[in-house]
DRENDOGU-785240 format. One record per residue (C-alpha): residue in three letters; x, y, z. Coordinates in nm, 4 decimals. Last residue first. Layout:
N
+--------+----------+----------+----------+
| residu |        u |        v |        w |
+--------+----------+----------+----------+
|    ALA |        X |        Y |        Z |
...
+--------+----------+----------+----------+
This chain:
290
+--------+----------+----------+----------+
| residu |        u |        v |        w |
+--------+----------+----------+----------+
|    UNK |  -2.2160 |  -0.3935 |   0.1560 |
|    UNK |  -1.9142 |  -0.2203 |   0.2618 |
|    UNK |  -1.8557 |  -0.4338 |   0.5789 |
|    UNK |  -1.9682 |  -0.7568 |   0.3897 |
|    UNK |  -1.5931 |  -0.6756 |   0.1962 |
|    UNK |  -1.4542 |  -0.7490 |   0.5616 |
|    UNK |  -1.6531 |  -1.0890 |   0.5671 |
|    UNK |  -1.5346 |  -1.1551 |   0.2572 |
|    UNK |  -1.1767 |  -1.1438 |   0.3663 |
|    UNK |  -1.2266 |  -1.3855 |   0.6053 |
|    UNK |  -1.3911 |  -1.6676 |   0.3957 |
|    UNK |  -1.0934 |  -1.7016 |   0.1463 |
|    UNK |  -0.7527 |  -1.6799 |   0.3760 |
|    UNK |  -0.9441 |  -1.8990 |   0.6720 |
|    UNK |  -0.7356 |  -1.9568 |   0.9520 |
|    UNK |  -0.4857 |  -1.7044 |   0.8457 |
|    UNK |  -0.7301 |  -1.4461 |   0.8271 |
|    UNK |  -0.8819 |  -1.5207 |   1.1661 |
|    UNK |  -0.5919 |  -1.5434 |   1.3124 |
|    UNK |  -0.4561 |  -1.1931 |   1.1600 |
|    UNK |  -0.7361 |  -1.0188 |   1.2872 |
|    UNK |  -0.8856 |  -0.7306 |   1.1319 |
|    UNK |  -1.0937 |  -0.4641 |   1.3394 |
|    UNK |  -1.3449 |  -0.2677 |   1.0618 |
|    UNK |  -1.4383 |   0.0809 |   1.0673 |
|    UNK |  -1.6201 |   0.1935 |   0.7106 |
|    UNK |  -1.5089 |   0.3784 |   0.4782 |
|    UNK |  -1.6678 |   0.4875 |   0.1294 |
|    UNK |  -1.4997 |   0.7526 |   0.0173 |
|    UNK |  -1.6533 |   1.1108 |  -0.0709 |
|    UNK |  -1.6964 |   1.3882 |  -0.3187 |
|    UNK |  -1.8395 |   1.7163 |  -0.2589 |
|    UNK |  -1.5487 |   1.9429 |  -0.3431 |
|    UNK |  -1.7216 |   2.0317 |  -0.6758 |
|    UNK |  -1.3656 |   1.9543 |  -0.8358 |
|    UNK |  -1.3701 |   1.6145 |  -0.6658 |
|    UNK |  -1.8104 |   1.6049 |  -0.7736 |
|    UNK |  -1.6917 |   1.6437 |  -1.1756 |
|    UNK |  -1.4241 |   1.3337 |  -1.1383 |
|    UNK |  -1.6532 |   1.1237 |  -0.9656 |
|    UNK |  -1.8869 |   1.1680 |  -1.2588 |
|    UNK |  -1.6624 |   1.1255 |  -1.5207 |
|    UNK |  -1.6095 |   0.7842 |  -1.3333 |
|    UNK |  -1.9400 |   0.7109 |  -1.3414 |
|    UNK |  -1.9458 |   0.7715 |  -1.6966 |
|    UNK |  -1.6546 |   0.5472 |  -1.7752 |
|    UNK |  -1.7177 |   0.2506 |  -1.5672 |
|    UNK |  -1.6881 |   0.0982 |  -1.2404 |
|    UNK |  -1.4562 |  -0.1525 |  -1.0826 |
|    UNK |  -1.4705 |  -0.1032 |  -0.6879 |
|    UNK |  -1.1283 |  -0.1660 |  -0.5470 |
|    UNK |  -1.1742 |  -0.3015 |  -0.1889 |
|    UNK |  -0.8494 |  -0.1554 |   0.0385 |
|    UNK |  -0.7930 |  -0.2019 |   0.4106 |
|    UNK |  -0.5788 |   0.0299 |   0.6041 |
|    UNK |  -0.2763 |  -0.1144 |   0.8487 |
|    UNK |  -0.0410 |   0.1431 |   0.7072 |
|    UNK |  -0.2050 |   0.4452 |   0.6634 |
|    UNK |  -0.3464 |   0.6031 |   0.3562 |
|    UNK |  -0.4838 |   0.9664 |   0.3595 |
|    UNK |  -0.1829 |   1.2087 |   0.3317 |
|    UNK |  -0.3474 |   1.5498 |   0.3423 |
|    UNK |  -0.4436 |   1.4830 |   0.7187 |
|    UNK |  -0.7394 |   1.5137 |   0.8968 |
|    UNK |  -0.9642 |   1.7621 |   0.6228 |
|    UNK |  -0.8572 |   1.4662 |   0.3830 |
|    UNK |  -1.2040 |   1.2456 |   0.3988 |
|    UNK |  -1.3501 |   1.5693 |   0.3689 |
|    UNK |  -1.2275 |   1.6958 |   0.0917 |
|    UNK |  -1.0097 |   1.9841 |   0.0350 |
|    UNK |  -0.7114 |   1.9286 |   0.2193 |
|    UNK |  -0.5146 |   2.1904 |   0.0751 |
|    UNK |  -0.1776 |   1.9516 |   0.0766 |
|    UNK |  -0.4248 |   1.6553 |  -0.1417 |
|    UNK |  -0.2709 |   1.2948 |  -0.1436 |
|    UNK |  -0.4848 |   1.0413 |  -0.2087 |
|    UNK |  -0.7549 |   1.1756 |  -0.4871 |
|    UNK |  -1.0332 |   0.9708 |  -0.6012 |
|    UNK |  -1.1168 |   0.9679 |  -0.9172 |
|    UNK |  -0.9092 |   0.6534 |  -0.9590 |
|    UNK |  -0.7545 |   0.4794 |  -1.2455 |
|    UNK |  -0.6148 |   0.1532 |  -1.4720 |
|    UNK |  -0.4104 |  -0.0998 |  -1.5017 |
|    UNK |  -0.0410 |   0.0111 |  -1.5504 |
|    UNK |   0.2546 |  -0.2098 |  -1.4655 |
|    UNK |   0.5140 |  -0.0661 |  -1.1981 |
|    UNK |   0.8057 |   0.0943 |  -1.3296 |
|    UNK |   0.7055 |   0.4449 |  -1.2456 |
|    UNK |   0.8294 |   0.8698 |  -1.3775 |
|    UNK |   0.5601 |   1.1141 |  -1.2073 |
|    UNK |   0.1541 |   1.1996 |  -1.1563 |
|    UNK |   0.0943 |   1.2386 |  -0.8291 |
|    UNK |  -0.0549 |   0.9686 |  -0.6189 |
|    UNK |   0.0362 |   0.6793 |  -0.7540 |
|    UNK |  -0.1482 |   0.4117 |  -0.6261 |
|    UNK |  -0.0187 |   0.0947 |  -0.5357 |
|    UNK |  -0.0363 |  -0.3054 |  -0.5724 |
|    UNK |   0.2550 |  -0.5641 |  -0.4829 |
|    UNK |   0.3115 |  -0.9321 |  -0.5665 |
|    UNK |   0.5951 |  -0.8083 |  -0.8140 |
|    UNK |   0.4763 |  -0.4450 |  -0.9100 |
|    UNK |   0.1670 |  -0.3306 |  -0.9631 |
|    UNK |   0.0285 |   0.0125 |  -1.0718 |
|    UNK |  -0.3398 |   0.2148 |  -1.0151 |
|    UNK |  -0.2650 |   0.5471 |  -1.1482 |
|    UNK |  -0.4068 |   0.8132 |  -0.9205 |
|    UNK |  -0.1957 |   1.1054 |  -1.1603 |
|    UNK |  -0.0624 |   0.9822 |  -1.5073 |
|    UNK |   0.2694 |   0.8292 |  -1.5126 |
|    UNK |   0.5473 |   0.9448 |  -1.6896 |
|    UNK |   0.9302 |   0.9316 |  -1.7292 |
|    UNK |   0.9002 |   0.5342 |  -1.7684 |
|    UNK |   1.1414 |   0.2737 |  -1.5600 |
|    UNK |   1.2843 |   0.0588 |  -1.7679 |
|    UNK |   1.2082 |  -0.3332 |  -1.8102 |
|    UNK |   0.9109 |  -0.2338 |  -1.6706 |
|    UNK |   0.8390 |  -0.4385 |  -1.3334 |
|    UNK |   0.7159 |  -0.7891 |  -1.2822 |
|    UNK |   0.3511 |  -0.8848 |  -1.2741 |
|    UNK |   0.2461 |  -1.1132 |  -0.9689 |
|    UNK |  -0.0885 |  -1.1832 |  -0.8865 |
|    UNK |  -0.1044 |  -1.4048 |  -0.5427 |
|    UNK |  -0.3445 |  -1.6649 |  -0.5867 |
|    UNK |  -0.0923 |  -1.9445 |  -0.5007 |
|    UNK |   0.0022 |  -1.7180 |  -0.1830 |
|    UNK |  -0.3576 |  -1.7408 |  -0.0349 |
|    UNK |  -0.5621 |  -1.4088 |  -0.0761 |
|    UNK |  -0.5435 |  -1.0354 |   0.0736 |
|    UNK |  -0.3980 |  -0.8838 |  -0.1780 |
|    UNK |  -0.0632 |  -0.6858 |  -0.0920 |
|    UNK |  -0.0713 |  -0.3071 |  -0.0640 |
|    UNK |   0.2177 |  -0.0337 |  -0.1168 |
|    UNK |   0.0037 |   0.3207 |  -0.0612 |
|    UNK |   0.1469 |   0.6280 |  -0.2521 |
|    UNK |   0.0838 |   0.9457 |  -0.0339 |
|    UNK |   0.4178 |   1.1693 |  -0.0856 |
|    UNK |   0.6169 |   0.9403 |  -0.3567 |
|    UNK |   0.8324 |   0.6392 |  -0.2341 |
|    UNK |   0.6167 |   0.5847 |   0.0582 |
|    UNK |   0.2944 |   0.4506 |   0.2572 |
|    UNK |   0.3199 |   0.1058 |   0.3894 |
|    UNK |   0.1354 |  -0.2570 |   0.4439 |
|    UNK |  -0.1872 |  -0.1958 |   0.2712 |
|    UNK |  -0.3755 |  -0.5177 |   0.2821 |
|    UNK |  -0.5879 |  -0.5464 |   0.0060 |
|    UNK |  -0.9774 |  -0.6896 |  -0.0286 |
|    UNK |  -1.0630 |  -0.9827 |  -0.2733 |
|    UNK |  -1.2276 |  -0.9576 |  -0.6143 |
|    UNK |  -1.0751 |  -0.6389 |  -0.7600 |
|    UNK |  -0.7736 |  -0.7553 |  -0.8899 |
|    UNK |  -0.9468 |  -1.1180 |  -0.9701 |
|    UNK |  -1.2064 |  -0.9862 |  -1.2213 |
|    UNK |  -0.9598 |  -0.6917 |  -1.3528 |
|    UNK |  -0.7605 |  -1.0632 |  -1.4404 |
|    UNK |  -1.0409 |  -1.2010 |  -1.5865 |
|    UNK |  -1.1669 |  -0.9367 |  -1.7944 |
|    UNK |  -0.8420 |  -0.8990 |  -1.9216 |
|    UNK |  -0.8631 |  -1.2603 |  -2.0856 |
|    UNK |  -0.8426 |  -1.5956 |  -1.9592 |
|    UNK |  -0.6450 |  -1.5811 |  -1.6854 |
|    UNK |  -0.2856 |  -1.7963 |  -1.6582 |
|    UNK |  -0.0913 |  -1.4974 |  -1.4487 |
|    UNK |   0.1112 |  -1.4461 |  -1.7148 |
|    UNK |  -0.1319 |  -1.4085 |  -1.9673 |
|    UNK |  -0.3639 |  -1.1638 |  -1.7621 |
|    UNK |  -0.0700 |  -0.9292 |  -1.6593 |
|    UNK |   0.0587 |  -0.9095 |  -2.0609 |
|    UNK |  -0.3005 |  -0.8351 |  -2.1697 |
|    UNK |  -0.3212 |  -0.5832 |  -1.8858 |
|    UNK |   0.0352 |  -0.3679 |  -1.9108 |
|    UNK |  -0.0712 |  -0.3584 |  -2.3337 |
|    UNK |   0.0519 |  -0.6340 |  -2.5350 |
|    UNK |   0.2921 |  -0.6018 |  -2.8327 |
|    UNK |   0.5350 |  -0.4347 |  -2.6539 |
|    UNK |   0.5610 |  -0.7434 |  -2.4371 |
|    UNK |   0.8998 |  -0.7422 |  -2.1608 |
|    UNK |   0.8138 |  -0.3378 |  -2.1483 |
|    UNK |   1.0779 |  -0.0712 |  -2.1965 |
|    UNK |   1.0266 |  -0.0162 |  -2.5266 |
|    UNK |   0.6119 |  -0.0059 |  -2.5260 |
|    UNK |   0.6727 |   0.3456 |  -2.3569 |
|    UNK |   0.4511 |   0.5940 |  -2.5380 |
|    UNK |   0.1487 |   0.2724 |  -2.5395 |
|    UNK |   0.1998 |   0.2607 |  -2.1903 |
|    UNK |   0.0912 |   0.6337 |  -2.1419 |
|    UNK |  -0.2153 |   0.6736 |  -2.4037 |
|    UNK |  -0.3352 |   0.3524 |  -2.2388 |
|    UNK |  -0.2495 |   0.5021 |  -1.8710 |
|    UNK |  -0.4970 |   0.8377 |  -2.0080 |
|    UNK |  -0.7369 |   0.6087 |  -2.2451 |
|    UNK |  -0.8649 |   0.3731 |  -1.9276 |
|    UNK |  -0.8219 |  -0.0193 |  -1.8658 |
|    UNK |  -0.9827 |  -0.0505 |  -1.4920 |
|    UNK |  -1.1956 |   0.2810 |  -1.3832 |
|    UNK |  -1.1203 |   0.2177 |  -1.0169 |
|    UNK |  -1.3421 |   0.3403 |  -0.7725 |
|    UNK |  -1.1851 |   0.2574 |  -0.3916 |
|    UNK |  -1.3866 |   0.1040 |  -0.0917 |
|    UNK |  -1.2319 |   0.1392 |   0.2420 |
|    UNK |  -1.1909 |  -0.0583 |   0.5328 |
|    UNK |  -1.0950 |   0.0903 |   0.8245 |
|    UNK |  -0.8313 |  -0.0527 |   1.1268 |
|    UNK |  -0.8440 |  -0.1289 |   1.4510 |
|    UNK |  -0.5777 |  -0.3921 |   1.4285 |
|    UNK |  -0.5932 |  -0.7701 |   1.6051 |
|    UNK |  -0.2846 |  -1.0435 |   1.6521 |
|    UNK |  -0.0942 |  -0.7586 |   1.8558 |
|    UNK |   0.2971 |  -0.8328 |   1.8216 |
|    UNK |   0.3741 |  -0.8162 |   2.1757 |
|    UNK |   0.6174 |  -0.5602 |   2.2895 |
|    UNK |   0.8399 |  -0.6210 |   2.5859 |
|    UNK |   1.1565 |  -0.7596 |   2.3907 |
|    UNK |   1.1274 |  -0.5035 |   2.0970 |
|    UNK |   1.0726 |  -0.1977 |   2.3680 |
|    UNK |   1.4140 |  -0.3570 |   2.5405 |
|    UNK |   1.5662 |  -0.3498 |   2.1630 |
|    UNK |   1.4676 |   0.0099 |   2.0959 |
|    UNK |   1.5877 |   0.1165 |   2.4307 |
|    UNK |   1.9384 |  -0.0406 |   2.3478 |
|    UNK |   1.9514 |   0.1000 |   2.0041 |
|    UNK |   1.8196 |   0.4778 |   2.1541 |
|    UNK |   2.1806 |   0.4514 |   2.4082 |
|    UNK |   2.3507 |   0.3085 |   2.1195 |
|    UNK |   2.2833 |   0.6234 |   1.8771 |
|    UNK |   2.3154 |   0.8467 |   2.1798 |
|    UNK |   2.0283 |   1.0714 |   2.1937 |
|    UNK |   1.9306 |   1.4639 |   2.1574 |
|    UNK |   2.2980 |   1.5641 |   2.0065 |
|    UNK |   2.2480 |   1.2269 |   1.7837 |
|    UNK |   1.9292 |   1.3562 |   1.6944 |
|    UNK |   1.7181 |   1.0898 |   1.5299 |
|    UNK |   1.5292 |   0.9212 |   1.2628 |
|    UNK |   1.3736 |   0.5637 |   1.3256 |
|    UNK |   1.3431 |   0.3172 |   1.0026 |
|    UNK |   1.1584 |   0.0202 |   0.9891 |
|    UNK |   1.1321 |  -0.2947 |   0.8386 |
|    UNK |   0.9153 |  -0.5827 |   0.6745 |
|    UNK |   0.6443 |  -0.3816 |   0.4997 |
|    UNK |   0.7336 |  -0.0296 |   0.6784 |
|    UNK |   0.7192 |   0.1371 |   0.9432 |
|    UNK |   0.8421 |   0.4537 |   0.9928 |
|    UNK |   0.9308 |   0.6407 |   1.3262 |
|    UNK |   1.0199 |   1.0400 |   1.2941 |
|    UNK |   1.2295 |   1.2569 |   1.5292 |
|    UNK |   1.3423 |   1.0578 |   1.8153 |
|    UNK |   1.5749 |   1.3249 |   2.0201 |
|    UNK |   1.3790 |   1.2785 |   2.3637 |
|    UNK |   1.2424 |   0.9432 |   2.3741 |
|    UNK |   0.7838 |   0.9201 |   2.4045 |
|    UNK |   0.8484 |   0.5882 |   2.5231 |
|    UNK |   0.5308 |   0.5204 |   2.3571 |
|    UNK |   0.6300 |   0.5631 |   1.9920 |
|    UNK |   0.8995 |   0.3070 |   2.0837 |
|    UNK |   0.6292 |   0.0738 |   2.1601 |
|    UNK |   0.4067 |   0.1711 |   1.8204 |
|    UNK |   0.7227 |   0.0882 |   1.6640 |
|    UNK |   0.7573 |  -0.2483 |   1.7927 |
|    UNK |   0.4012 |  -0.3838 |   1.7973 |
|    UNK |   0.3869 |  -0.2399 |   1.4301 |
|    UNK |   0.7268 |  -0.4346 |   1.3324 |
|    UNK |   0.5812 |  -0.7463 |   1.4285 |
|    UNK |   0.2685 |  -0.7017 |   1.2709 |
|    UNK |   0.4066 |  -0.6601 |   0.9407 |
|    UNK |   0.6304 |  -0.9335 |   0.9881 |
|    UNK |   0.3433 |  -1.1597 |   1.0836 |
|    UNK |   0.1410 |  -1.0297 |   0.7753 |
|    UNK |   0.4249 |  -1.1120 |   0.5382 |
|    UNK |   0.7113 |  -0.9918 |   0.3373 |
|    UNK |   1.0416 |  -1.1678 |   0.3421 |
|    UNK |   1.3987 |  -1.1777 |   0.5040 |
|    UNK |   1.2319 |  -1.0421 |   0.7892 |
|    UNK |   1.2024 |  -0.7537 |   1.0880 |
|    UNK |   1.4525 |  -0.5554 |   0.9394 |
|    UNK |   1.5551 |  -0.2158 |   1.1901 |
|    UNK |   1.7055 |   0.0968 |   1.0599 |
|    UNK |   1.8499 |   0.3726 |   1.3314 |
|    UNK |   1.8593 |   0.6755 |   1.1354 |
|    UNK |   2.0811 |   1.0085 |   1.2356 |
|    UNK |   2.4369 |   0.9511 |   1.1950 |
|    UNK |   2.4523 |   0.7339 |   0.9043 |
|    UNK |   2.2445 |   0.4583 |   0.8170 |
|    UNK |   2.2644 |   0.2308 |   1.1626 |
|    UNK |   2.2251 |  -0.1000 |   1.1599 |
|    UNK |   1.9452 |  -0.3486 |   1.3469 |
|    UNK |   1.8523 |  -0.6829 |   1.2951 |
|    UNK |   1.5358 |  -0.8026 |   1.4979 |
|    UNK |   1.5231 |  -1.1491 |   1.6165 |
|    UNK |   1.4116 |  -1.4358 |   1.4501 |
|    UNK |   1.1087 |  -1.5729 |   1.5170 |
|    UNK |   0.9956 |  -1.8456 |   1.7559 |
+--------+----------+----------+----------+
């Protein structure tokens, strides 16, 4: 049986709840039974509810609601809800144009604060990972689907964890020091995690490559925005799509057109299924794209 939630307040107006000591899939779903049971209480003086990869965080009016009084509904919603094994989710196939000039350009200004400034963010992520070469590695980024398990730090930026067993798990520490620049739709990795930076900004995770695609638009232009100008959710399932220069350029020219588009496709994931078979699952969900 799990552990139990631990709550703590963070100030007067956030209630923050940690699922687990560590990052998983059960966690995740956990927390996503529980917050999507508060959502449904509907309580006067929650503000926001955020989930996150082992946590989450509620923001409230303590002139709306007692800080206890919301702690001891949030607990009763904890021991009613039942983390759902299934999601209704999407699948969704991302360009990436692995090893560009503009994060080349980038991690070559900040060699310093990297454990290898001889290497570039690849070469180093390949050799410490035991792959062959950097084909390898953009080989195994892209070759299995990723679980995107919160949105944060920067308006937009997806956290996502490959969806693989634990031994296959690509791990690539930090920068030493954070850089003052990263270009715009970056794709980065940190630890066991992958994002996407969706403004250009200061970063520590390592550099691999790009995406035509924007994330994060506030005008909404394309379609697959016109919902909401954030477009990752938590729950959403990610298939990066090497591809090369020109049909990146391309990409790039039919964003500014306004015509471009994402591949998506509805999908339900279950968490059974996945843990049952970690390799045959996932490519089931990639069939989805096919």
């Amino acid at each position: 049986m799990a552990d139990p939630i631990r709550y703590s307040f963070g100030a007067d107006e956030h209630l923050f709840a940690e699922v687990s000591d560590s990052m998983s899939l059960e966690a995740f779903f956990t927390g996503m039974a529980v917050t999507r049971a508060v959502e449904r209480l509907a309580l006067d003086g929650v503000l926001d509810v955020c989930l996150a990869n082992a946590s989450f965080q509620i923001r409230f009016d303590p002139d709306r609601i007692a800080p206890h009084a919301l702690l001891e509904a949030v607990r009763e919603a904890e021991a009613g809800a039942i983390a759902e094994r299934t999601l209704q989710t999407r699948i969704i196939e991302i360009p990436v144009l692995y090893n560009d000039p503009w994060t080349h350009e980038t991690l070559m200004r900040f060699r310093d604060r990297h454990q290898d400034p001889s290497a570039t963010d690849l070469e180093y992520a390949a050799r410490i990972n035991n792959l062959a070469d950097v084909e390898a590695f953009i080989a195994a980024h892209s070759g299995a689907p990723w679980f995107v398990s919160m949105v944060g730090f920067v308006a937009g930026l997806p956290f996502m964890f490959q969806m693989v067993e634990r031994e296959r798990q690509l791990q690539v520490p930090k920068y030493l020091r954070p850089r003052t620049d990263t270009p715009k739709l970056t794709l980065g990795h940190g630890g066991c995690f992958g994002c996407i930076y969706s403004v250009r900004g200061a970063g520590g995770y390592q550099m691999f490559g790009v995406t035509p695609a924007p994330i994060y638009d506030p005008q909404q232009k394309l379609a697959y925005l016109k919902e909401h100008m954030v477009f990752f959710r938590p729950g959403d399932i990610v298939q990066f799509k090497p591809v090369d220069r020109e049909a990146y350029d391309r990409a790039v020219a039919e964003v500014e057109a306004g015509r471009f588009d994402l591949r998506i496709r509805p999908v339900e994931f279950s968490l059974d299924a996945f843990l049952a078979d970690p390799v045959g699952y996932p490519k089931s969900l990639q069939e989805v794209l096919a």
